[in-house]
Gaussian input, Z-matrix of N, CA and C with variables (Angstrom, degrees):
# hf/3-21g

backbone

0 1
 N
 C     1     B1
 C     2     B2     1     A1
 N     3     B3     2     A2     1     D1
 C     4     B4     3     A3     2     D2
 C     5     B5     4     A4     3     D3
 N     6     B6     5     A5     4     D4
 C     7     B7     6     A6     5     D5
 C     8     B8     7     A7     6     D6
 N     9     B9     8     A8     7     D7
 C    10    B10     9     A9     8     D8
 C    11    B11    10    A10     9     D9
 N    12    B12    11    A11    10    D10
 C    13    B13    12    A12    11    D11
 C    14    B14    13    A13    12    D12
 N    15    B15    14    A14    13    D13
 C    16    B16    15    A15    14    D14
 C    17    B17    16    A16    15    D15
 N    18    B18    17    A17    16    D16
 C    19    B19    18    A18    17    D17
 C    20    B20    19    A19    18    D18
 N    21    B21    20    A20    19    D19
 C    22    B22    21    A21    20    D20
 C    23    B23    22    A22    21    D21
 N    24    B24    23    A23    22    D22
 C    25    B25    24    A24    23    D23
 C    26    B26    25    A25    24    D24
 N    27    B27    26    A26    25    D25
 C    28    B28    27    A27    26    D26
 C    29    B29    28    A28    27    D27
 N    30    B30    29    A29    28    D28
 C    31    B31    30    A30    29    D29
 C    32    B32    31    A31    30    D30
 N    33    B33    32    A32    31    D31
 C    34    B34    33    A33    32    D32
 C    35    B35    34    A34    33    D33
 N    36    B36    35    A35    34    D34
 C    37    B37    36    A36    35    D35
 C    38    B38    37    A37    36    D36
 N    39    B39    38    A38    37    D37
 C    40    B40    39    A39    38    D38
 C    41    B41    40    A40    39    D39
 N    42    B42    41    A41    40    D40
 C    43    B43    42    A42    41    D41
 C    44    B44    43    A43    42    D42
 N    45    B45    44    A44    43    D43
 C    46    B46    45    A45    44    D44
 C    47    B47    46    A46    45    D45
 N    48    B48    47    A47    46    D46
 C    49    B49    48    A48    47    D47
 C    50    B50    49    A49    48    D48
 N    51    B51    50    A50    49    D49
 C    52    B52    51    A51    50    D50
 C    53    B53    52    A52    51    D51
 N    54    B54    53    A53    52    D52
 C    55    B55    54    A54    53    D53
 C    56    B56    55    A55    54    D54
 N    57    B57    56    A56    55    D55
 C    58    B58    57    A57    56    D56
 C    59    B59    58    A58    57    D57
 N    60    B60    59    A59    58    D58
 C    61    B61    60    A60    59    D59
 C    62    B62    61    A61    60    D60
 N    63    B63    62    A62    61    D61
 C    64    B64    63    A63    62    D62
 C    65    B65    64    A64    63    D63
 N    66    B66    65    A65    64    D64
 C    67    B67    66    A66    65    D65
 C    68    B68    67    A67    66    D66
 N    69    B69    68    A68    67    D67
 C    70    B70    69    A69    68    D68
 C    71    B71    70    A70    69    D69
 N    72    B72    71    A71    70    D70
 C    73    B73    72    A72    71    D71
 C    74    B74    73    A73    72    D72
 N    75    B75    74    A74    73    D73
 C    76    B76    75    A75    74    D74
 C    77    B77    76    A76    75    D75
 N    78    B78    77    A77    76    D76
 C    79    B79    78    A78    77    D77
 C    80    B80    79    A79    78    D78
 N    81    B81    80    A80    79    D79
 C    82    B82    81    A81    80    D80
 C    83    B83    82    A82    81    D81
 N    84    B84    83    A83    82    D82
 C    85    B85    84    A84    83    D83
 C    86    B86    85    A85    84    D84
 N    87    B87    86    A86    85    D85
 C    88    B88    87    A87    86    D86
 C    89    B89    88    A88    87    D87
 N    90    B90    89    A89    88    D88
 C    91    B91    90    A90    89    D89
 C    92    B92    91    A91    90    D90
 N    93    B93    92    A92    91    D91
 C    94    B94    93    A93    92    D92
 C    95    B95    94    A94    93    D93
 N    96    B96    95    A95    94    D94
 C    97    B97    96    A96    95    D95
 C    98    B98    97    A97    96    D96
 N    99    B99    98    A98    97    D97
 C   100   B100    99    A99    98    D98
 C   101   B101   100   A100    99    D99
 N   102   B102   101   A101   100   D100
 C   103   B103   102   A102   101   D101
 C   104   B104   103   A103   102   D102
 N   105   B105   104   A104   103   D103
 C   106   B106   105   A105   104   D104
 C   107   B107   106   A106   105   D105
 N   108   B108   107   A107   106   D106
 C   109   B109   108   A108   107   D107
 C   110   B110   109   A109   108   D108
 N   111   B111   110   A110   109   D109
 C   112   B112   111   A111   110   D110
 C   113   B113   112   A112   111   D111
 N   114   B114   113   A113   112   D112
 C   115   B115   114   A114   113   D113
 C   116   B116   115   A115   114   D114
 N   117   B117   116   A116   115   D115
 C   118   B118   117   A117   116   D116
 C   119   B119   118   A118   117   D117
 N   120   B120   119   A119   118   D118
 C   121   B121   120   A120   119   D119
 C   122   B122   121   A121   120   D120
 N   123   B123   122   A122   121   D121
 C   124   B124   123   A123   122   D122
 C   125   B125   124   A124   123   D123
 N   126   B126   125   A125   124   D124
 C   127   B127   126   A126   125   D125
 C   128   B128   127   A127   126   D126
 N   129   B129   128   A128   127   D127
 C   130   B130   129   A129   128   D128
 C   131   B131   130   A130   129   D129
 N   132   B132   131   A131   130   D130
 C   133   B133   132   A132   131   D131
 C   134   B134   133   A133   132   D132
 N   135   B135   134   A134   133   D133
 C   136   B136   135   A135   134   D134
 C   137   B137   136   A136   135   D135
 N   138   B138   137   A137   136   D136
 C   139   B139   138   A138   137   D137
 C   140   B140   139   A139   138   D138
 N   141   B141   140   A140   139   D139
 C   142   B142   141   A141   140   D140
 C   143   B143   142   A142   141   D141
 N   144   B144   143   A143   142   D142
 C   145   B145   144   A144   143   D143
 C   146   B146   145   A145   144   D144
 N   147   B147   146   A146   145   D145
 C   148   B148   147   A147   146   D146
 C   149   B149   148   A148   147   D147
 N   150   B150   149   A149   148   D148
 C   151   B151   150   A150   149   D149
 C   152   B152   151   A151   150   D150
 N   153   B153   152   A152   151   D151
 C   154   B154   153   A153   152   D152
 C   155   B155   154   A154   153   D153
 N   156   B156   155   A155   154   D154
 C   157   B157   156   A156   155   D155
 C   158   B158   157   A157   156   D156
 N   159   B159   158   A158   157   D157
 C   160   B160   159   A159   158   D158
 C   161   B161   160   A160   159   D159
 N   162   B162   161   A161   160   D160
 C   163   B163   162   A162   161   D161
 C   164   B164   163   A163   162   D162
 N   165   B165   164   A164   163   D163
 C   166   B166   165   A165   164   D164
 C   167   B167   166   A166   165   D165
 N   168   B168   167   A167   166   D166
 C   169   B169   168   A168   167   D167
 C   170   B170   169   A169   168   D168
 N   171   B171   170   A170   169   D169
 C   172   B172   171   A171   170   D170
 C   173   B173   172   A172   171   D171
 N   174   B174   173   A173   172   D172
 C   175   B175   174   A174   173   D173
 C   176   B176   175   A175   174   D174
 N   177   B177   176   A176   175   D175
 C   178   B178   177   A177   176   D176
 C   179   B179   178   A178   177   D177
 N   180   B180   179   A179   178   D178
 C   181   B181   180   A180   179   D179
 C   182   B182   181   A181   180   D180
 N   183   B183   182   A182   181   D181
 C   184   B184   183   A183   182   D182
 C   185   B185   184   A184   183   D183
 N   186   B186   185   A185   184   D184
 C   187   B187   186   A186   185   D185
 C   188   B188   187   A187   186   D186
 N   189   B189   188   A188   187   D187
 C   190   B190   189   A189   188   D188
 C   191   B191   190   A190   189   D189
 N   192   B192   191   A191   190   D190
 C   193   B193   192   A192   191   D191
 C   194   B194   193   A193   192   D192
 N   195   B195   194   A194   193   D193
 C   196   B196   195   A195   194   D194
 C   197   B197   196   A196   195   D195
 N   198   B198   197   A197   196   D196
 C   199   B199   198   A198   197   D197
 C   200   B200   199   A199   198   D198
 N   201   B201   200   A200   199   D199
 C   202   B202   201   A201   200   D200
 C   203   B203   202   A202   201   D201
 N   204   B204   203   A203   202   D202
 C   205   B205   204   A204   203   D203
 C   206   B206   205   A205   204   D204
 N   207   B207   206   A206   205   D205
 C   208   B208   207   A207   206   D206
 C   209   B209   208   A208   207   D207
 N   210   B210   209   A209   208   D208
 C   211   B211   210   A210   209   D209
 C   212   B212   211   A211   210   D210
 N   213   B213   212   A212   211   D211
 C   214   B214   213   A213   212   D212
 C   215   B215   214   A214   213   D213

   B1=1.4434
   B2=1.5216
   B3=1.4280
   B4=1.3883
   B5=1.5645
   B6=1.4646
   B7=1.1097
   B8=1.8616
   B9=1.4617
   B10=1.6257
   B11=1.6187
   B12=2.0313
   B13=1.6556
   B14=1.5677
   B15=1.1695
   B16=1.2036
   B17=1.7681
   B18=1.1086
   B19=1.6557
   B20=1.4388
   B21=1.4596
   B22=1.6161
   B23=1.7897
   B24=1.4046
   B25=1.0224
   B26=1.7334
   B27=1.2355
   B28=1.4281
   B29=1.5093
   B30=1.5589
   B31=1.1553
   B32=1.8383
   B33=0.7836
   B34=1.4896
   B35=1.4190
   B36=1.3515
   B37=1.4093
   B38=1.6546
   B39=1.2784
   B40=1.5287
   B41=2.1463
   B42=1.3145
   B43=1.5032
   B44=2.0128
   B45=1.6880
   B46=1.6151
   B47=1.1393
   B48=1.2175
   B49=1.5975
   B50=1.3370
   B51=1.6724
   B52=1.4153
   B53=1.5646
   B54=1.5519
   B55=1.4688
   B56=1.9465
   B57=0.8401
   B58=1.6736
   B59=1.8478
   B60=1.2494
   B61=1.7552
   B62=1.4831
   B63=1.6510
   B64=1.0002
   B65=1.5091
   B66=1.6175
   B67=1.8051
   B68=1.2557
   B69=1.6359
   B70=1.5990
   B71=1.5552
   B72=1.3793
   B73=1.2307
   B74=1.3680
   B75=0.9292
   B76=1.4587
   B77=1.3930
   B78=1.4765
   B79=1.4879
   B80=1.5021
   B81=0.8382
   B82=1.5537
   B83=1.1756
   B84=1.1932
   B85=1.3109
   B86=1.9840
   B87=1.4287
   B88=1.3577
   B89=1.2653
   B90=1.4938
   B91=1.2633
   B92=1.8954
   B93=1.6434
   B94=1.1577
   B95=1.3862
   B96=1.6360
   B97=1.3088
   B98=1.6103
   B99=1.2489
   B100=1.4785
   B101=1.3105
   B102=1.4925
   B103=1.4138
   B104=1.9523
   B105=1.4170
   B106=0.8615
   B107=1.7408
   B108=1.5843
   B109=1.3140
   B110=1.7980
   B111=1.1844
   B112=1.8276
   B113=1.1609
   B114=2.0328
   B115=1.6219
   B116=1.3097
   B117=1.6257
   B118=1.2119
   B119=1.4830
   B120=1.5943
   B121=1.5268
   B122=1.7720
   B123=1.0317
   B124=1.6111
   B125=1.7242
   B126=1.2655
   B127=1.3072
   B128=1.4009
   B129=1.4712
   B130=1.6874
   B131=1.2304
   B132=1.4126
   B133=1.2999
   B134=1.8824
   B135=1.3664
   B136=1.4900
   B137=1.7974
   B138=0.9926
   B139=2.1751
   B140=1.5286
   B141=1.0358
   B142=1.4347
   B143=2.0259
   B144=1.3778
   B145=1.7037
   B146=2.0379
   B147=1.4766
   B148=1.5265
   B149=1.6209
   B150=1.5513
   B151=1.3231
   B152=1.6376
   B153=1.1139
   B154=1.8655
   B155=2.2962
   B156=1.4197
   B157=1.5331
   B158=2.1166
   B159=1.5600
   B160=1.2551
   B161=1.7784
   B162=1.3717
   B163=1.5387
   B164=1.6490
   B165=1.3052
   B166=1.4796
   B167=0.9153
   B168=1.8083
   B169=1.5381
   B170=1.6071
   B171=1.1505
   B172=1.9009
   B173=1.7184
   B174=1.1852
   B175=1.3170
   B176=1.3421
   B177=1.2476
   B178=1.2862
   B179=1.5472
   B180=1.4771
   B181=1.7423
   B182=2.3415
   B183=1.7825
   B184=1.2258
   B185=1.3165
   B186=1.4937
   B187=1.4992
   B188=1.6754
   B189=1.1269
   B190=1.5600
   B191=1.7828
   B192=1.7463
   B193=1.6674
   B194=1.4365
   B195=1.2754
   B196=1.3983
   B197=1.5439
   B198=1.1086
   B199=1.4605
   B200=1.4705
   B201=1.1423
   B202=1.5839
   B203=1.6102
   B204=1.5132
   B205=1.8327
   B206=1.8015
   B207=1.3570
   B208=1.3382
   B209=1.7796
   B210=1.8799
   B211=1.0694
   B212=1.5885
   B213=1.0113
   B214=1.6355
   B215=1.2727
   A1=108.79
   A2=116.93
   A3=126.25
   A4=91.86
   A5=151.32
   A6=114.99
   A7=82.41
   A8=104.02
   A9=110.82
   A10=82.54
   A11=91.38
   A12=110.62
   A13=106.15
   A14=122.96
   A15=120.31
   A16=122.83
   A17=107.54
   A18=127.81
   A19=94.67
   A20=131.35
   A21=110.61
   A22=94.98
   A23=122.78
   A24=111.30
   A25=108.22
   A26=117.61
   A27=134.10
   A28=103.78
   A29=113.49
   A30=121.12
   A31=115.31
   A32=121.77
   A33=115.89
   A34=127.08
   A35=116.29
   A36=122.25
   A37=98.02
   A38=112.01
   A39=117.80
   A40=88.66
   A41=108.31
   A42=98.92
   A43=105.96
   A44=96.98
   A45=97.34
   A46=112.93
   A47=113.38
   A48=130.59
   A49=109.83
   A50=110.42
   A51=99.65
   A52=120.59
   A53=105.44
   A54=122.81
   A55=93.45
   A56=100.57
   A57=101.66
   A58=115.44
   A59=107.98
   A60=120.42
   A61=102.43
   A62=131.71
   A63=119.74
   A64=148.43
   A65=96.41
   A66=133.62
   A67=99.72
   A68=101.56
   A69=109.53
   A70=96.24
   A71=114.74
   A72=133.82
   A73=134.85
   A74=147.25
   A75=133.87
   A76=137.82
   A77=116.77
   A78=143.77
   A79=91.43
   A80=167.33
   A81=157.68
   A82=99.81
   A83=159.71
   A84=157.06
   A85=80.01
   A86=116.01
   A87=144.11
   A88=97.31
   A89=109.93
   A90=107.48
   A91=129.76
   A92=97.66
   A93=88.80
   A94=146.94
   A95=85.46
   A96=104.54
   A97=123.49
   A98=97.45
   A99=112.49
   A100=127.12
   A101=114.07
   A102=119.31
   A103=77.79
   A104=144.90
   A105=131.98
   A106=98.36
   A107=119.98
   A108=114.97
   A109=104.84
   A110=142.74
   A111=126.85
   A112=97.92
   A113=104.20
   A114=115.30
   A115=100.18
   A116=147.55
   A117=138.12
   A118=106.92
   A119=101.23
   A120=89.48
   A121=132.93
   A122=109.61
   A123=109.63
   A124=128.05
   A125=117.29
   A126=151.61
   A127=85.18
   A128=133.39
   A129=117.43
   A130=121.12
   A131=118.38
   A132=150.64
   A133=89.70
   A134=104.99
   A135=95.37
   A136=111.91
   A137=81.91
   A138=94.29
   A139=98.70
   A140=121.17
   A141=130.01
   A142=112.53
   A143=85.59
   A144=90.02
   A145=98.50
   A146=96.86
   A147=101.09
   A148=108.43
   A149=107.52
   A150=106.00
   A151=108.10
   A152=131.77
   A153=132.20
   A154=73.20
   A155=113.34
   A156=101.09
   A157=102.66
   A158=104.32
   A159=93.79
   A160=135.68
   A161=105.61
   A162=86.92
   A163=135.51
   A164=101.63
   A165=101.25
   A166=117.54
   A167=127.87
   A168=146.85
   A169=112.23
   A170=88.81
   A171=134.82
   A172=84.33
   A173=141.89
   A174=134.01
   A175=86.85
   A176=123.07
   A177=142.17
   A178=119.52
   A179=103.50
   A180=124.63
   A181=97.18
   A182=115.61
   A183=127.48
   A184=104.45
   A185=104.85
   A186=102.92
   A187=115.62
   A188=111.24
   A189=106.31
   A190=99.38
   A191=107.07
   A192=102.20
   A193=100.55
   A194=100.71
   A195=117.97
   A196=116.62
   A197=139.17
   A198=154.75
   A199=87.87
   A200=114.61
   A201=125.26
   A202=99.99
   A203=104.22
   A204=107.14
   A205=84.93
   A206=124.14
   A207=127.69
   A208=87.81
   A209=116.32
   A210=110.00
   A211=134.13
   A212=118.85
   A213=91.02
   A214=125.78
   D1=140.82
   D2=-164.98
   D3=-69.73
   D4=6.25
   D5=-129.58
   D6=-146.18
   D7=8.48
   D8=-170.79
   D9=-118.14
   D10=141.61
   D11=178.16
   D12=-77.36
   D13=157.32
   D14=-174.35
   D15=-64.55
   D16=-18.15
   D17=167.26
   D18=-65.75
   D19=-44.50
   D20=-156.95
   D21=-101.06
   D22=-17.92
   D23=-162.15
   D24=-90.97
   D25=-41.40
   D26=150.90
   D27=0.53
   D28=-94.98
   D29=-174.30
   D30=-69.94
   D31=0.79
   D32=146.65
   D33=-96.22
   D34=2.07
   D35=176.67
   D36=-96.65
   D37=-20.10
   D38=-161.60
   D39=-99.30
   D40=-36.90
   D41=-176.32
   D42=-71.70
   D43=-25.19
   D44=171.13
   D45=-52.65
   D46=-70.08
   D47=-174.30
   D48=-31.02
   D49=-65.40
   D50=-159.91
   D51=-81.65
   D52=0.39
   D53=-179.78
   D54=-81.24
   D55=-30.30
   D56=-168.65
   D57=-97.43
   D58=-24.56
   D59=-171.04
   D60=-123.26
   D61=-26.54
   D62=-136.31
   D63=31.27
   D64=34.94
   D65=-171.88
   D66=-145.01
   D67=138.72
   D68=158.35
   D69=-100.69
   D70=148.90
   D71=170.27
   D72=-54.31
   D73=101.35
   D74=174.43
   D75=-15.73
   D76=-28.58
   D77=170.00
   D78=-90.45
   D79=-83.69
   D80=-155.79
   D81=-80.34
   D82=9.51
   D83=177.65
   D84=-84.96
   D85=-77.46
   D86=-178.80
   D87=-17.76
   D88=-77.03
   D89=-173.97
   D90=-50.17
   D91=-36.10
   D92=173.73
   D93=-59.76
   D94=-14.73
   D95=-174.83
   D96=-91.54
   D97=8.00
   D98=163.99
   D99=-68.37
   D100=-43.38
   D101=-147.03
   D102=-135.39
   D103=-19.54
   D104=-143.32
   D105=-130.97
   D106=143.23
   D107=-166.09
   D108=-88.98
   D109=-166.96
   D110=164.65
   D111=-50.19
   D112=-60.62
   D113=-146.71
   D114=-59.03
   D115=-23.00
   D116=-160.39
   D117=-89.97
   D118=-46.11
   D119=169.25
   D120=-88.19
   D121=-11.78
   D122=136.05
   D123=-34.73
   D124=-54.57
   D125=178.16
   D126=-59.95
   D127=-63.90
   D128=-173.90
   D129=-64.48
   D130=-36.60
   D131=-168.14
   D132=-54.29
   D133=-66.98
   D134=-166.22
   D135=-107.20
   D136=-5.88
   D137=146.36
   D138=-56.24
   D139=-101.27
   D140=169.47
   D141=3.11
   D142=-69.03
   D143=-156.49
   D144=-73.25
   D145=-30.10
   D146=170.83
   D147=-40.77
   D148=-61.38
   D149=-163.92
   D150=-82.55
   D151=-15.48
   D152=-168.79
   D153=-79.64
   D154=-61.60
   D155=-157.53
   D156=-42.94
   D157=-77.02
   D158=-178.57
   D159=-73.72
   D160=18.71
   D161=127.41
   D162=-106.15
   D163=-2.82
   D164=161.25
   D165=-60.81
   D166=-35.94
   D167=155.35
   D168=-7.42
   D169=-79.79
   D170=-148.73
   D171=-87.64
   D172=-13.58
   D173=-177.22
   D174=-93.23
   D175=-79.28
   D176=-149.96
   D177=-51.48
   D178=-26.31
   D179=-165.84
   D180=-103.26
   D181=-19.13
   D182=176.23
   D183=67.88
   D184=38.99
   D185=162.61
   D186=-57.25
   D187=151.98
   D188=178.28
   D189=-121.33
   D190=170.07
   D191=169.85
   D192=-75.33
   D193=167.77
   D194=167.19
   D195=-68.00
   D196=141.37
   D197=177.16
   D198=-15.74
   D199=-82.80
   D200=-138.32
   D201=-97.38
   D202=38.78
   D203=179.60
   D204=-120.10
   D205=142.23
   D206=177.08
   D207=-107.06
   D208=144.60
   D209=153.41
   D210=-121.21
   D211=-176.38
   D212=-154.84
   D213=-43.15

């Protein structure tokens, strides 16, 4: 979205990617490294795979929300 700074959009182009390729791109790798230190984008890197593993978790086992959780 035209309407995200390049600091916020970066790492959601990089959480797209690896949700979609299981690769960040070479062109967003770049960018991250502008505004972003290794350790931080490391930190997305397995931010990312943390959350794709447990909801594969929580799918796989038919956890449901709790009563009083609405989902989208």
């Amino acid at each position: 979205d035209a309407g995200w700074n390049t600091h916020d959009a970066l790492p959601l182009r990089a959480a797209d990617e690896l949700h979609q390729d299981a690769f960040i791109k070479d062109a967003t790798w770049q960018g991250l490294k502008q505004t972003f230190s290794d350790q931080q984008m490391m930190d997305l890197v397995f931010t990312c795979g943390q959350y794709t593993m447990v909801s594969m978790a929580l799918n796989s086992f038919g956890v449901q929300l709790d009563a009083d959780i609405e989902g989208f």
